[in-house]
VOPA-485127 format. One record per residue: x, y, z of N, C-alpha, C, CB in turn; residue in one letter; residue number from 1. Coordinates in Angstrom, 2 decimals. Glycine has a CB too. Example, Ala and Ser with C-alpha at 12.3 -4.5 7.8 and 13.67 -1.06 7.14 Angstrom:
# residues 2
+---------+---------+---------+---------+---------+---------+---------+---------+---------+---------+---------+---------+------+-----+
!    n_px !    n_py !    n_pz !   ca_px !   ca_py !   ca_pz !    c_px !    c_py !    c_pz !   cb_px !   cb_py !   cb_pz ! rest !  nr !
+---------+---------+---------+---------+---------+---------+---------+---------+---------+---------+---------+---------+------+-----+
!   13.19 !   -5.69 !    7.80 !   12.30 !   -4.50 !    7.80 !   13.20 !   -3.30 !    7.80 !   11.31 !   -4.47 !    9.05 !    A !   1 !
!   12.85 !   -2.25 !    7.08 !   13.67 !   -1.06 !    7.14 !   12.90 !    0.03 !    7.87 !   14.08 !   -0.60 !    5.72 !    S !   2 !
+---------+---------+---------+---------+---------+---------+---------+---------+---------+---------+---------+---------+------+-----+
This chain:
# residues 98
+---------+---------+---------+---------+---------+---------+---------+---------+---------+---------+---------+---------+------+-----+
!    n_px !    n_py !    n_pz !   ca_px !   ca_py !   ca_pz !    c_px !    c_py !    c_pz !   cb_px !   cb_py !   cb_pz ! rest !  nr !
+---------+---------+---------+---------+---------+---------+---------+---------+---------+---------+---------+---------+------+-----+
!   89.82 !  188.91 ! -141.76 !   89.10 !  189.96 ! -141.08 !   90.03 !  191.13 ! -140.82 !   88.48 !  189.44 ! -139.78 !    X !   1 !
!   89.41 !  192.02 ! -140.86 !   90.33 !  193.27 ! -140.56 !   90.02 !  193.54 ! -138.81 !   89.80 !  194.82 ! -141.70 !    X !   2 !
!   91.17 !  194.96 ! -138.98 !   90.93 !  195.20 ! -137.51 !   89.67 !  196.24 ! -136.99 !   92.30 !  195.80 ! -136.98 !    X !   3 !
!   89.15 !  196.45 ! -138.01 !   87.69 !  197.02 ! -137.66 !   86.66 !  196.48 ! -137.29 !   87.17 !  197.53 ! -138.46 !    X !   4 !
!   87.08 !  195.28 ! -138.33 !   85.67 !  194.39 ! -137.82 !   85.64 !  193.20 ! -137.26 !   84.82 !  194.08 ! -138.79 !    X !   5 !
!   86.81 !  193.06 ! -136.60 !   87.43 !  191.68 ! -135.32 !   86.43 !  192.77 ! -134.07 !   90.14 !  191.50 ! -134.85 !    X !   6 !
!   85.52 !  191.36 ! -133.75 !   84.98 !  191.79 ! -132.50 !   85.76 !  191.60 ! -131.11 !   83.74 !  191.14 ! -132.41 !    X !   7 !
!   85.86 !  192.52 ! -129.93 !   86.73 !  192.15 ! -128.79 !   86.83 !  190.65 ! -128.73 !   86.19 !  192.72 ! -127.44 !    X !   8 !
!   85.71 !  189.72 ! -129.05 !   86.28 !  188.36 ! -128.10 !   86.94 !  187.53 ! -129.15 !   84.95 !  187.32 ! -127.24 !    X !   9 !
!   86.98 !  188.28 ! -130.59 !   88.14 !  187.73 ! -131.56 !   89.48 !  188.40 ! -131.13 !   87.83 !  188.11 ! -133.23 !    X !  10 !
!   89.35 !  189.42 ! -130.89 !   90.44 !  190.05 ! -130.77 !   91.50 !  189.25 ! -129.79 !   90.07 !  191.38 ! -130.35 !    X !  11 !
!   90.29 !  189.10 ! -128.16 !   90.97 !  188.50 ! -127.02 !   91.65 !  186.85 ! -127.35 !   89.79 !  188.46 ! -125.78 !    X !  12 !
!   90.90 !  186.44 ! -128.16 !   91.12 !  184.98 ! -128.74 !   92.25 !  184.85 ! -129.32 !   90.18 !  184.54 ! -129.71 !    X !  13 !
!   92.85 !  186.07 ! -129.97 !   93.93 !  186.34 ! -131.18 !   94.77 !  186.17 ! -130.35 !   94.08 !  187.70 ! -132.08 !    X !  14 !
!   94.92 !  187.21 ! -129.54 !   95.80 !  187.42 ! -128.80 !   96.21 !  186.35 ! -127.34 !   95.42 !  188.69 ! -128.57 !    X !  15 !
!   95.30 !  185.83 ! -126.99 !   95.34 !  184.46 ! -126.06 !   96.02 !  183.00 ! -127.34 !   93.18 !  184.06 ! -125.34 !    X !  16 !
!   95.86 !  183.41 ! -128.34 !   96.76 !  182.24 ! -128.78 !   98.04 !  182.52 ! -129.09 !   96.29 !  181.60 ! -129.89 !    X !  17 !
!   98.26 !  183.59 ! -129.28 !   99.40 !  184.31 ! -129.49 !  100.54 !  184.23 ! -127.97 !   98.80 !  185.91 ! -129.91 !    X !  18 !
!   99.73 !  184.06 ! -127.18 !  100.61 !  184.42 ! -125.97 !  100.71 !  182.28 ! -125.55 !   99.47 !  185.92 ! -124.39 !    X !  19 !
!   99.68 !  181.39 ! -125.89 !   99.46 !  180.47 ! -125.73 !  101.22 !  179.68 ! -126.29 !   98.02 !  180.28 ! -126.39 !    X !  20 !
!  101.21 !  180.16 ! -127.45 !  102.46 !  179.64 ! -128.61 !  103.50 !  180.54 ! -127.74 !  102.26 !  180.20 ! -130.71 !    X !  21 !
!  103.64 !  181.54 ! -127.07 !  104.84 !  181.75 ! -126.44 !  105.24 !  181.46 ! -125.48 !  105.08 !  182.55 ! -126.36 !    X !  22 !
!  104.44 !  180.77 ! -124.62 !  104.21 !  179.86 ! -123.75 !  104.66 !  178.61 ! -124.00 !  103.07 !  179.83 ! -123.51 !    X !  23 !
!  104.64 !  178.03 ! -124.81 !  105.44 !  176.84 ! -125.64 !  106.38 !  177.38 ! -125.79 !  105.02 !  176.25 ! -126.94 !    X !  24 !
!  107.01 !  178.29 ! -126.46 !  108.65 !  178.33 ! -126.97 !  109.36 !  179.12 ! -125.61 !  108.93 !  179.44 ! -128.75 !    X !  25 !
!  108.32 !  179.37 ! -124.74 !  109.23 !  179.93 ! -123.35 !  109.60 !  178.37 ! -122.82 !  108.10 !  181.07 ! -121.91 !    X !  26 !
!  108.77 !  177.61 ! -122.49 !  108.78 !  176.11 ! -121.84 !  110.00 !  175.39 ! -122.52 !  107.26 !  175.19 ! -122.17 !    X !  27 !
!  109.98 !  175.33 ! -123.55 !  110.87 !  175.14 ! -124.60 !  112.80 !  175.73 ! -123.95 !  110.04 !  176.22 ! -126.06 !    X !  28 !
!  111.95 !  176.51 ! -123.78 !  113.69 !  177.37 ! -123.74 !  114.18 !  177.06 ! -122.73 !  113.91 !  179.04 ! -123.70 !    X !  29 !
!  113.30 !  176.87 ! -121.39 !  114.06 !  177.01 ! -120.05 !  114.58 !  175.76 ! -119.84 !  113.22 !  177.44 ! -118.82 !    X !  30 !
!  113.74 !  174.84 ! -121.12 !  114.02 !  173.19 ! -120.92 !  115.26 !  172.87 ! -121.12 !  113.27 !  172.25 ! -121.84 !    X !  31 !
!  115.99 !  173.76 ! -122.43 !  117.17 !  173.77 ! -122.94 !  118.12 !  173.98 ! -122.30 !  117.27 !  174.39 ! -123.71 !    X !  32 !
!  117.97 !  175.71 ! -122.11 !  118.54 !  176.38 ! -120.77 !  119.05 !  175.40 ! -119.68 !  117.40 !  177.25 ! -120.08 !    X !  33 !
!  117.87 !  174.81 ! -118.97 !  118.02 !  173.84 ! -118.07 !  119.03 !  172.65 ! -118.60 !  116.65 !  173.36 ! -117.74 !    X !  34 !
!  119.21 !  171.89 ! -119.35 !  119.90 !  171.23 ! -119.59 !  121.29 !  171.41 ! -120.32 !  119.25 !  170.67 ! -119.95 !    X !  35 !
!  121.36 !  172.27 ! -120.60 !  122.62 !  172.83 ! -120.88 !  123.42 !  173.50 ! -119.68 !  122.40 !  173.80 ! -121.92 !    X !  36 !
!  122.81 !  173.65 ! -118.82 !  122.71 !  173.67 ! -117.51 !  123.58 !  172.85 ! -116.83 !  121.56 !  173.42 ! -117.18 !    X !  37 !
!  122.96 !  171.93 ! -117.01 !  123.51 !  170.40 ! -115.96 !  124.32 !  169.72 ! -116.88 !  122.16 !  169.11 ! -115.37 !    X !  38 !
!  124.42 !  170.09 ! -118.03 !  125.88 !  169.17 ! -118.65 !  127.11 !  170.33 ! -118.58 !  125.67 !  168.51 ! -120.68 !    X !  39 !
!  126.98 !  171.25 ! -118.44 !  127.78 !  171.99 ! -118.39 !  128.31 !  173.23 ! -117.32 !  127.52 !  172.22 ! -119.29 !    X !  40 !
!  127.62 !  172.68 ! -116.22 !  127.26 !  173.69 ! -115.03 !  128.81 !  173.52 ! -114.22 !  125.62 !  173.11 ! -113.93 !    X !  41 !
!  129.66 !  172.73 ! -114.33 !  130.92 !  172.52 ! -113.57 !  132.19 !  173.55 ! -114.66 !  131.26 !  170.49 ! -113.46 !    X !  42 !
!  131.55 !  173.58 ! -115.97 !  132.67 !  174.35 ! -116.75 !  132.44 !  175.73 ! -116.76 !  132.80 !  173.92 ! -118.18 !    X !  43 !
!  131.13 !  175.99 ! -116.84 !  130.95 !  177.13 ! -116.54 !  131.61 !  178.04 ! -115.31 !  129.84 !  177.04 ! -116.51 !    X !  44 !
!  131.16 !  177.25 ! -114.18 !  131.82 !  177.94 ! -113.03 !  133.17 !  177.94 ! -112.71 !  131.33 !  177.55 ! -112.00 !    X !  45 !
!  133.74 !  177.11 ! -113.96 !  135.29 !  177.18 ! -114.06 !  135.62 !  178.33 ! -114.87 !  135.95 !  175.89 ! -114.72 !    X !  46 !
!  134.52 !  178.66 ! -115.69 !  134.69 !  180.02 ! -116.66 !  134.08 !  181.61 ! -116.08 !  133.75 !  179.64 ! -118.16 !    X !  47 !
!  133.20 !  181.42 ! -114.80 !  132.61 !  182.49 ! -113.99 !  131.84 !  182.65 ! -114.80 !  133.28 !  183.65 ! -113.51 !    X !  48 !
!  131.43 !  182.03 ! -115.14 !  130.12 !  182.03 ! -116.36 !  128.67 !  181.75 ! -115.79 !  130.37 !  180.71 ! -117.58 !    X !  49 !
!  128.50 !  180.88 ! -114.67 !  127.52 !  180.18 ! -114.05 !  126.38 !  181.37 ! -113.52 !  128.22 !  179.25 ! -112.84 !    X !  50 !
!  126.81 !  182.10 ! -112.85 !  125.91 !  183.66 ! -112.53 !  125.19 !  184.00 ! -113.66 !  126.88 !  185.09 ! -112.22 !    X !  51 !
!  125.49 !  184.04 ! -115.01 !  125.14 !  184.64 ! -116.32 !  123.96 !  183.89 ! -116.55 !  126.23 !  184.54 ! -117.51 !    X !  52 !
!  124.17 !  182.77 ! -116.81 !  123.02 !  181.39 ! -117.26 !  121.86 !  181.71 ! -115.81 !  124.07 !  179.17 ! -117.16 !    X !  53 !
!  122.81 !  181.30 ! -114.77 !  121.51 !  181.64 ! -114.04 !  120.69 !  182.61 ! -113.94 !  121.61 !  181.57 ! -113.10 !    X !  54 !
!  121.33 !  183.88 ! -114.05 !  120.14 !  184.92 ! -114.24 !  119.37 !  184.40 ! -115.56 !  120.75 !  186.62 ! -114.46 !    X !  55 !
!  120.04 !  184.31 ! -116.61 !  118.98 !  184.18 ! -117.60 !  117.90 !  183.04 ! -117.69 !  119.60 !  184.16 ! -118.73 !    X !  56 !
!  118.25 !  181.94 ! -117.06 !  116.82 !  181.06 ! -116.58 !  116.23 !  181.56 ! -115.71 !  116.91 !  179.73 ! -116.06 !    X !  57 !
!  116.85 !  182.28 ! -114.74 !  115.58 !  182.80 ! -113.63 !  114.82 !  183.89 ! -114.31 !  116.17 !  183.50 ! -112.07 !    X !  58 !
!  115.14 !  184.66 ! -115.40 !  114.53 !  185.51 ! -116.17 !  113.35 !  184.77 ! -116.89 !  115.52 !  186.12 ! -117.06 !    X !  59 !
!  114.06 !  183.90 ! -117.46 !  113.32 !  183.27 ! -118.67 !  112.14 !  182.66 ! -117.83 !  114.28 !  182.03 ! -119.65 !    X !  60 !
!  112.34 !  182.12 ! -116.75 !  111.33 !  181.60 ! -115.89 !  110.04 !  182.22 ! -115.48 !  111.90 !  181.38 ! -114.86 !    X !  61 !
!  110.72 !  184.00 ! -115.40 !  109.51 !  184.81 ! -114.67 !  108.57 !  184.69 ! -115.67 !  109.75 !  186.44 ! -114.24 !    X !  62 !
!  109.15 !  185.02 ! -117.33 !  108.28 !  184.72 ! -118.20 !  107.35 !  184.03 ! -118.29 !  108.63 !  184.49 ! -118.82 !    X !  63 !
!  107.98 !  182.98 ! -118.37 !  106.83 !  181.83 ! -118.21 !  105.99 !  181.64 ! -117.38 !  107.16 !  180.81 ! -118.13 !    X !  64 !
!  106.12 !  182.23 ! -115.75 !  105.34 !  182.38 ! -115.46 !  104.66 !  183.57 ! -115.48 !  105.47 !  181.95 ! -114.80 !    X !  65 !
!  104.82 !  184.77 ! -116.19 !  103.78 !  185.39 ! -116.03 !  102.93 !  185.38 ! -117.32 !  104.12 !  186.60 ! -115.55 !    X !  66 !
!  103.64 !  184.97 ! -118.28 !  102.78 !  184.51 ! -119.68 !  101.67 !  183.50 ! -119.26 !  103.81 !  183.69 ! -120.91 !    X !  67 !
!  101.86 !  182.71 ! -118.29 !  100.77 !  181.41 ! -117.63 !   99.88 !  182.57 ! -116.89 !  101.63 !  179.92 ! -116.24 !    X !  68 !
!  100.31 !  183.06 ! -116.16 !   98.90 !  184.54 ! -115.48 !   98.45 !  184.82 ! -116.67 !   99.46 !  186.37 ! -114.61 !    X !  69 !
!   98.75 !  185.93 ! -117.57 !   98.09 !  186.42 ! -118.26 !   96.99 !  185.58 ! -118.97 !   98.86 !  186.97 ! -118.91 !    X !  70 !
!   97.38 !  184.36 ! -118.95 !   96.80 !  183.64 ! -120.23 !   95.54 !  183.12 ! -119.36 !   97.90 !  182.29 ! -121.09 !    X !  71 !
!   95.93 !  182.82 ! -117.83 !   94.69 !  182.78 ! -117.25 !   93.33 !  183.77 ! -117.38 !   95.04 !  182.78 ! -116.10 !    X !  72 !
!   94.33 !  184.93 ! -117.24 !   92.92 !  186.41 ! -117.08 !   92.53 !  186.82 ! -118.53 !   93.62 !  188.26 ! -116.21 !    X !  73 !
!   93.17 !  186.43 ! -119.15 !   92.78 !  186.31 ! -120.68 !   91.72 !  185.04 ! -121.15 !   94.24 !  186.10 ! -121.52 !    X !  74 !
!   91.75 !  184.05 ! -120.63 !   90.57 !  183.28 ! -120.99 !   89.63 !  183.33 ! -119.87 !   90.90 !  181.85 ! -121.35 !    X !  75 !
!   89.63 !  183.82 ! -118.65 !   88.35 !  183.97 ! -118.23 !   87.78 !  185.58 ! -119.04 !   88.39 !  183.92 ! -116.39 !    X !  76 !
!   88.60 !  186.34 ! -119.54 !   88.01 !  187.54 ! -120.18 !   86.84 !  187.13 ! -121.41 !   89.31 !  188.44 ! -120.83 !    X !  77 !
!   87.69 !  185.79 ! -121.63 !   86.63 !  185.09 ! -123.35 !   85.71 !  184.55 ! -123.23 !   87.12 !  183.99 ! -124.34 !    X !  78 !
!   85.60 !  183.61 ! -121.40 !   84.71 !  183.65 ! -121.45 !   83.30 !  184.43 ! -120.93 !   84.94 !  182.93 ! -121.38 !    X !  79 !
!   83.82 !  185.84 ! -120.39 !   82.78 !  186.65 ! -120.32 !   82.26 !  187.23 ! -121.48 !   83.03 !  187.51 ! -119.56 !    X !  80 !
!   83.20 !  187.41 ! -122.52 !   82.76 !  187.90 ! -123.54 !   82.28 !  186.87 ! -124.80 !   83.75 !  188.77 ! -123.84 !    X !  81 !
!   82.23 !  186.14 ! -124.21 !   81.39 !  185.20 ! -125.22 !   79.84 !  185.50 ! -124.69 !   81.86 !  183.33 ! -125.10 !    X !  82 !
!   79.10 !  185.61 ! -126.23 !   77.71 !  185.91 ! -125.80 !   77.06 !  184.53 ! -125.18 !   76.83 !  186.47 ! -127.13 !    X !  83 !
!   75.95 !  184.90 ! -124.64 !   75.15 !  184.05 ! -123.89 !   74.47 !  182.82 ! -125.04 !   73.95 !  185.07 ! -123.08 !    X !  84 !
!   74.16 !  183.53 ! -125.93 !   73.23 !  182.83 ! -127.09 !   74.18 !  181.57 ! -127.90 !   72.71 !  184.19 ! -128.37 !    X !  85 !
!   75.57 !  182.00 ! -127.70 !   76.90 !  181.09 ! -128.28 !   76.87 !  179.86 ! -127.41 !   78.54 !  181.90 ! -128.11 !    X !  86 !
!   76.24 !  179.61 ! -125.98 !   76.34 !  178.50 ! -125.07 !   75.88 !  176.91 ! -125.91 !   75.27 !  178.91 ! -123.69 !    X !  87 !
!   76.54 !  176.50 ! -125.49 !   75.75 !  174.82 ! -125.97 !   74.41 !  174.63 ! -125.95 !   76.09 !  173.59 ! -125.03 !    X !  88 !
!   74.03 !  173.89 ! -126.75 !   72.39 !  173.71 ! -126.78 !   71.95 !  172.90 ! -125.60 !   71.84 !  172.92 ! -128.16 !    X !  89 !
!   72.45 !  172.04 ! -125.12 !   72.26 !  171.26 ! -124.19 !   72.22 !  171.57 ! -122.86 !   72.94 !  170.53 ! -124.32 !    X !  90 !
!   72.35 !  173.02 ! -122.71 !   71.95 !  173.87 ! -121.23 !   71.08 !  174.37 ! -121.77 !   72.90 !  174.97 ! -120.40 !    X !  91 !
!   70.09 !  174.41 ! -122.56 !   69.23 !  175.11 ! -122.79 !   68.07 !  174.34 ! -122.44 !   69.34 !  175.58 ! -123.98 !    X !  92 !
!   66.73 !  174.94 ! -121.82 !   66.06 !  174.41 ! -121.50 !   64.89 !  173.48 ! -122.80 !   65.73 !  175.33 ! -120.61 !    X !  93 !
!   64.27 !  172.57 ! -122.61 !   64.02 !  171.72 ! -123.53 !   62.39 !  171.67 ! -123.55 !   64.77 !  170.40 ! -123.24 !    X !  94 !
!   61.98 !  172.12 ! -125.07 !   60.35 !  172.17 ! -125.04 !   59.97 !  170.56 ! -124.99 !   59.60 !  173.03 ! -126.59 !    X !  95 !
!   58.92 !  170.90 ! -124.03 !   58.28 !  169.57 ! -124.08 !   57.28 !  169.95 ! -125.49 !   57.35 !  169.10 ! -122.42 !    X !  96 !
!   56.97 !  168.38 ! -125.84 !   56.03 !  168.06 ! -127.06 !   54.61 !  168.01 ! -126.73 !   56.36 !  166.72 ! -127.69 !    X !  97 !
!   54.22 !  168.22 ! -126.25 !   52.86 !  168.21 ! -125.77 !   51.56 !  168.81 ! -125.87 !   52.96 !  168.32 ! -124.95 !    X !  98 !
+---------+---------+---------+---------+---------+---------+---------+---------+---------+---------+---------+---------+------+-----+
């Protein structure tokens, strides 16, 4: 599909998975971060190094959490913009046979 004819709640979808997968490789990182951390957190501060790492997990952290916001207000956006007629059949009310 091109970008003309991606409707907004493809668009929002695109982009909510897009931020979904960076959300994984942020989680990912701080995990590392973090543990490279604690095997090495006594040499570091023998190297004045320890300040450095920590800012950059507390950085890497805000990320993650604000990639987790966005991704919230981004899927309640999908599901406003999902049409009404797209709902499951099974909220729909049911003809009787009669």
């Amino acid at each position: 599909m091109t970008a003309s004819t991606t409707t907004p709640l493809e668009h929002v979808n695109n982009v909510l998975q897009q931020l979904k997968d960076m959300r994984h490789h942020s989680k990912n990182n701080v995990e590392h971060l973090t543990e490279h951390w604690l095997l090495f957190d006594g040499e570091l501060k023998a190297l004045k190094q320890a300040e450095l790492i920590e800012a950059l997990m507390t950085r890497q952290s805000e990320l993650h959490s604000a990639l987790e916001a966005q991704i919230e207000v981004l899927e309640a956006l999908a599901v406003e913009l999902t049409p009404k007629d797209e709902e499951p059949e099974a909220t729909a009310p049911q003809k009787s046979r009669h």
